[in-house]
C-alpha positions as CSV (number, residue, x, y, z in Angstrom):
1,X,166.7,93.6,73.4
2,X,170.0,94.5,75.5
3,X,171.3,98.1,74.6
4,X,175.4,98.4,75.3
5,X,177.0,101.7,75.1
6,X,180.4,100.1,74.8
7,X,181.5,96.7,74.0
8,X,182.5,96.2,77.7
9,X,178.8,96.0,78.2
10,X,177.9,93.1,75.9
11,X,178.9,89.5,77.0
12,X,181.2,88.0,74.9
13,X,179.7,85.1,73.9
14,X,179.4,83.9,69.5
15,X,177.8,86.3,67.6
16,X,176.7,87.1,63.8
17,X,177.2,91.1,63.7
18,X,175.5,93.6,61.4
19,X,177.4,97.0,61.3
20,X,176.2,100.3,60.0
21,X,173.8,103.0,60.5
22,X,170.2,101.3,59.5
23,X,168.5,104.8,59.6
24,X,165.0,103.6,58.8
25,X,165.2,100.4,59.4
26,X,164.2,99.9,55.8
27,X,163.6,96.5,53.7
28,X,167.0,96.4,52.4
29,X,168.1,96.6,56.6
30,X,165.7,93.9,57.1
31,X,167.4,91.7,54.4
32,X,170.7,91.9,56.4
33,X,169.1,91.6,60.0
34,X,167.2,88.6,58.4
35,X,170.3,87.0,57.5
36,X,172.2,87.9,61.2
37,X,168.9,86.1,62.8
38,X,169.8,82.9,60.2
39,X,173.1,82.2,61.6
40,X,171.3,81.3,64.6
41,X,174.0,82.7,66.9
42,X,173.2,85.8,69.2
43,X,171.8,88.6,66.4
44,X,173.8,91.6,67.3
45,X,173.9,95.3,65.8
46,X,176.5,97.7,66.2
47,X,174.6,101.4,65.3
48,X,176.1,104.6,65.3
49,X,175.1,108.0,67.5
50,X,175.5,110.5,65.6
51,X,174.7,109.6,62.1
52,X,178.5,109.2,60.6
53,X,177.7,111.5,57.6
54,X,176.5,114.2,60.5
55,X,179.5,114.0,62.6
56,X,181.7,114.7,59.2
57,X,179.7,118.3,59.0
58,X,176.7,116.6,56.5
59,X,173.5,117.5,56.7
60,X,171.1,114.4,56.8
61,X,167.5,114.0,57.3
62,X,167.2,111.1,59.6
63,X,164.4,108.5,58.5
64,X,164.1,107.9,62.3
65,X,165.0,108.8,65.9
66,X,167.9,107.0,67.6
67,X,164.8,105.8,70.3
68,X,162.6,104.6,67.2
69,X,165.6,102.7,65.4
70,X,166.5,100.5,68.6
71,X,162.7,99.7,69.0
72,X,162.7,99.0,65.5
73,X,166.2,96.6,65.5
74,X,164.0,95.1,68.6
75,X,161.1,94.3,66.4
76,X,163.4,92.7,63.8
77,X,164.7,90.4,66.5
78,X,168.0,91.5,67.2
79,X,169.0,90.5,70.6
80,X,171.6,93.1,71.5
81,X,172.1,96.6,70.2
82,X,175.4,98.1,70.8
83,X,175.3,102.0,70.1
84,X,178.7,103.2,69.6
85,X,179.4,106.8,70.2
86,X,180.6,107.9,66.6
87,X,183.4,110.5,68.2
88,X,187.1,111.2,66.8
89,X,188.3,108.1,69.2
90,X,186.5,106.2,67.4
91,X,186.9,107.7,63.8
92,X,190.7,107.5,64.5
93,X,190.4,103.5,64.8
94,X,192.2,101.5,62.5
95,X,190.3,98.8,61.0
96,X,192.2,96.2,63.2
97,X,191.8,98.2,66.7
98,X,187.7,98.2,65.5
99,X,187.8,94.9,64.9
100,X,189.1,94.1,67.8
101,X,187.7,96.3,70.0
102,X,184.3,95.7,68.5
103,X,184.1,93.0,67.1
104,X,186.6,89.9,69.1
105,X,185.8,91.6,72.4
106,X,181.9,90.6,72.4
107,X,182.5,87.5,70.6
108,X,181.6,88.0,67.1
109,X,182.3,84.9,64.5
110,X,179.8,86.0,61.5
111,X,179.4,89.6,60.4
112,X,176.7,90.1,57.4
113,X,177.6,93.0,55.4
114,X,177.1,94.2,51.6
115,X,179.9,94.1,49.3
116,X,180.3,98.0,49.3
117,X,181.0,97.8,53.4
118,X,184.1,100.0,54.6
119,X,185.4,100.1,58.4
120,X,187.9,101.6,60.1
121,X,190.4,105.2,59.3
122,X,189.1,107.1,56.4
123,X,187.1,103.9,55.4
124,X,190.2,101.5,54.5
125,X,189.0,98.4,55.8
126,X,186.7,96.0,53.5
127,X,185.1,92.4,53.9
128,X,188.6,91.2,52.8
129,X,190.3,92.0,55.4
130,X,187.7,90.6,57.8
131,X,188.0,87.6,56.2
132,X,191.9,87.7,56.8
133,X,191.6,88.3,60.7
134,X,189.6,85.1,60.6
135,X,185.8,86.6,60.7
136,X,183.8,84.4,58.5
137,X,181.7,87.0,56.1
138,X,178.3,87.0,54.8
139,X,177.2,89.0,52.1
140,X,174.4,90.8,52.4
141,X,171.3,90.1,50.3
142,X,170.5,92.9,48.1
143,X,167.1,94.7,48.0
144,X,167.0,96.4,44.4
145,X,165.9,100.0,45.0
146,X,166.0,100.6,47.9
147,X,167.8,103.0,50.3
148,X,167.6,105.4,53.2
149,X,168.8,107.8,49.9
150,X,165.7,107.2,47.9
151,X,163.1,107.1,50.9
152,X,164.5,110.4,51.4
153,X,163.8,112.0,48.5
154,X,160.2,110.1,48.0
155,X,159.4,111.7,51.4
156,X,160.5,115.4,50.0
157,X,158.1,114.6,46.8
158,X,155.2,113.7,49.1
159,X,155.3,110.3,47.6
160,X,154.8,108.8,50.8
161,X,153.1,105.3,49.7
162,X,156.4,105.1,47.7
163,X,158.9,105.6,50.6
164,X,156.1,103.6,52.6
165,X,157.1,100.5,50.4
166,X,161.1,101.3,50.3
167,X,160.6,101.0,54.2
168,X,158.1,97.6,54.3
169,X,155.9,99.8,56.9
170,X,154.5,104.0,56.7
171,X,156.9,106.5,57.4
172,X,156.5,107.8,60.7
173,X,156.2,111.4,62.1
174,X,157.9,111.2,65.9
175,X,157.3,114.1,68.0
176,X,156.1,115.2,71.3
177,X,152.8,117.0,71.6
178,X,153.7,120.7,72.9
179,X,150.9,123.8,73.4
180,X,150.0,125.3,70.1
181,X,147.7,128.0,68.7
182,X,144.7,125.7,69.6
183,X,143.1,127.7,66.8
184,X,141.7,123.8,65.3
185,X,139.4,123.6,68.9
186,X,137.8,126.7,67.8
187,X,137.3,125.3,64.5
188,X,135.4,121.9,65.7
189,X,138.9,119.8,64.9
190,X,141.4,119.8,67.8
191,X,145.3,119.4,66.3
192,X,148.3,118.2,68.5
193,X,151.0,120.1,67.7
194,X,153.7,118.0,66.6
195,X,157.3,119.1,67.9
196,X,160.1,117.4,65.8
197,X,163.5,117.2,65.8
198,X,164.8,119.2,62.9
199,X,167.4,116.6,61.8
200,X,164.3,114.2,61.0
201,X,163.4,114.4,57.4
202,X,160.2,115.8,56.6
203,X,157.7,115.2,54.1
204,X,156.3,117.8,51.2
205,X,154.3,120.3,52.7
206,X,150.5,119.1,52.0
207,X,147.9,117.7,54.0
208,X,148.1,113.8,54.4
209,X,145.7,110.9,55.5
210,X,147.7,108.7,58.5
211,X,147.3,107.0,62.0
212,X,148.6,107.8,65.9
213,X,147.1,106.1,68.6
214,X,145.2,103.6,66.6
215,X,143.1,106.6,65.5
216,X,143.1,107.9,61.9
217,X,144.7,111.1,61.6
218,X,144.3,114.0,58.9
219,X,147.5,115.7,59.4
220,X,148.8,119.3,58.1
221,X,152.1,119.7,57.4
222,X,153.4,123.2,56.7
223,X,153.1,126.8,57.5
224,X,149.3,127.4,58.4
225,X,149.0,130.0,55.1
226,X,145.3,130.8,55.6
227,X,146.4,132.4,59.1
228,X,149.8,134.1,57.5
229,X,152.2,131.7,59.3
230,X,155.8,131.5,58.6
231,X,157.0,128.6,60.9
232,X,157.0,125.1,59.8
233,X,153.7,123.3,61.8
234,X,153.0,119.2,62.2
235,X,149.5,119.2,63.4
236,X,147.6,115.9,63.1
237,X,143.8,115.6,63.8
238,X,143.1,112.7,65.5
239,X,139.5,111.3,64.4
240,X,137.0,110.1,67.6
241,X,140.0,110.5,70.0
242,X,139.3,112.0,73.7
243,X,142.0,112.8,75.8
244,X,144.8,115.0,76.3
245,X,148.1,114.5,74.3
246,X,150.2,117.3,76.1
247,X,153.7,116.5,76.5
248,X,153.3,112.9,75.3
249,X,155.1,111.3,72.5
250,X,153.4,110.6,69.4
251,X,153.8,108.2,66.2
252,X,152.0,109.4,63.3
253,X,152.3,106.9,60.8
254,X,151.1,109.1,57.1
255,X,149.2,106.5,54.7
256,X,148.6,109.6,51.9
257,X,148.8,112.4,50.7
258,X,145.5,114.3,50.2
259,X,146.3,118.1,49.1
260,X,148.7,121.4,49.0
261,X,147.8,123.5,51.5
262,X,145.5,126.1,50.8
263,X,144.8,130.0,51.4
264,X,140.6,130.4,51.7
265,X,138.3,132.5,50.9
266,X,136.7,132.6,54.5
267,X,136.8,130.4,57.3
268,X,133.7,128.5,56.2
269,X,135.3,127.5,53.4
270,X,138.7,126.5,55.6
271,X,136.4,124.3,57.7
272,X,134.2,122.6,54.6
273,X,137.5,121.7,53.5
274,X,139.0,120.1,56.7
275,X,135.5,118.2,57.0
276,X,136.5,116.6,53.6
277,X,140.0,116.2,54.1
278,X,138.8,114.0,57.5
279,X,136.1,111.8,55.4
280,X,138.9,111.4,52.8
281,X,140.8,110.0,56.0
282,X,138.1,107.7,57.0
283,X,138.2,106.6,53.0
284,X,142.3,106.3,53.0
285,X,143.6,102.8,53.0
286,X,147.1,101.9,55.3
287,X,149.8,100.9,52.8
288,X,150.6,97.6,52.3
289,X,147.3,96.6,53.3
């Protein structure tokens, strides 16, 4: 997949456009990338860095990393991803400059959108008006239920099999592996400690059943209570893995959720219960499989 930071780097050539953040890259984004790729002309997305809602002074927990969503448009099939800088320039735009400037100037002829879709200056342009500068408009087809909204709020429940079939695939931790207490080595279960970009949502603290690496993974998400921590830790356990993670990027796809974390009695009893939260691992089951 081509990635343009500016519509001077995308050849113009025909194109059916999708517009709009796709944080997630859920099933109801899916349904509209599906219906780019149908046209048969050159599937194109124009994304946004930063999130809209975030450059208006929002907070927003992001489903997913700008670097996961592009390799996510690029397993949907879209051929060119243009990420455009969501600055004042381009919040000042009136819907005819953005159409223009974005849309004409690389060639667009189709743009798939949902009936709800607003361009342009304090959102004043609709699929009307791109029907009246001569784009030909597609709705979108609808996937009931389902939104970067309610994944978000599955995800702060725990209910991660539920935001794990909003999004068609498991919700994804995406870090990079940075030193830790290494306190799990001494405890016969080595963790990774996870560092993650605060804007990225975050699921109910707990301990949860998942995958990185193709390994399983029993994964702790929280504040370490039996050891009197404060800060927020992402430490996944990666079952019959070797090797050294340090300073790599890591996946961690999270399948279930298995338990609240726990303050113990000793540390005997800490480590009888990671042993069983790693056999209930072995047990868990991917969703959707």
């Amino acid at each position: 997949m081509k990635i343009a930071r500016s519509p001077e780097e995308v050849e113009r050539r025909p194109r059916a456009v999708a517009i709009g953040a796709f944080d997630g890259v859920h099933r109801g984004h899916r349904a509209v990338l599906d219906a780019v790729i149908a046209t048969g002309l050159a599937a194109t997305v124009i994304t946004f860095d930063p999130h809209p809602r975030i450059a208006f002074g929002n907070r927003v927990d992001l489903l997913t990393t700008l670097e996961h969503r592009l390799e996510l448009l690029e397993e949907a099939g879209v051929e060119t991803t243009l990420v455009a800088a969501f600055v004042p320039e381009l919040q000042r735009l009136t819907p005819e400059e953005f159409a223009d400037h974005y849309l004409r100037a690389i060639g667009a002829e189709v743009v798939v959108a949902g009936a709800d879709f607003r361009f342009g200056v304090r959102r004043s342009g609709d699929l009307a008006l791109l029907e009246r500068l001569k784009f030909e408009v597609r709705a979108a087809p609808q996937v009931e239920g389902v939104s970067s909204t309610a994944i978000r709020a599955a995800l702060l429940a725990g209910e991660v099999a539920a935001a794990a079939d909003m999004l068609g695939r498991p919700f994804e931790l995406d870090g990079t592996v940075v030193a830790g207490d290494q306190r799990g080595g001494t405890l016969g279960f080595p963790t990774a400690n996870l560092a993650v970009d605060p804007r990225l949502a975050c699921p109910h603290y707990g301990i949860y059943a998942g995958a990185a690496l193709g390994h399983r993974a029993a994964v702790s998400i929280g504040t370490n209570p039996h050891y009197g921590g404060t800060e927020r830790r992402i430490e996944p356990y990666l079952l019959d893995f070797e090797g050294d993670l340090y300073g790599r990027r890591l996946l961690v796809e999270l399948w279930e959720r298995l338990r609240d974390e726990a303050v113990f009695e000793s540390e005997d009893e800490l480590v009888a219960q990671i042993a069983r939260d790693v056999d209930a691992t072995r047990r868990a089951r991917r969703p959707g499989s």
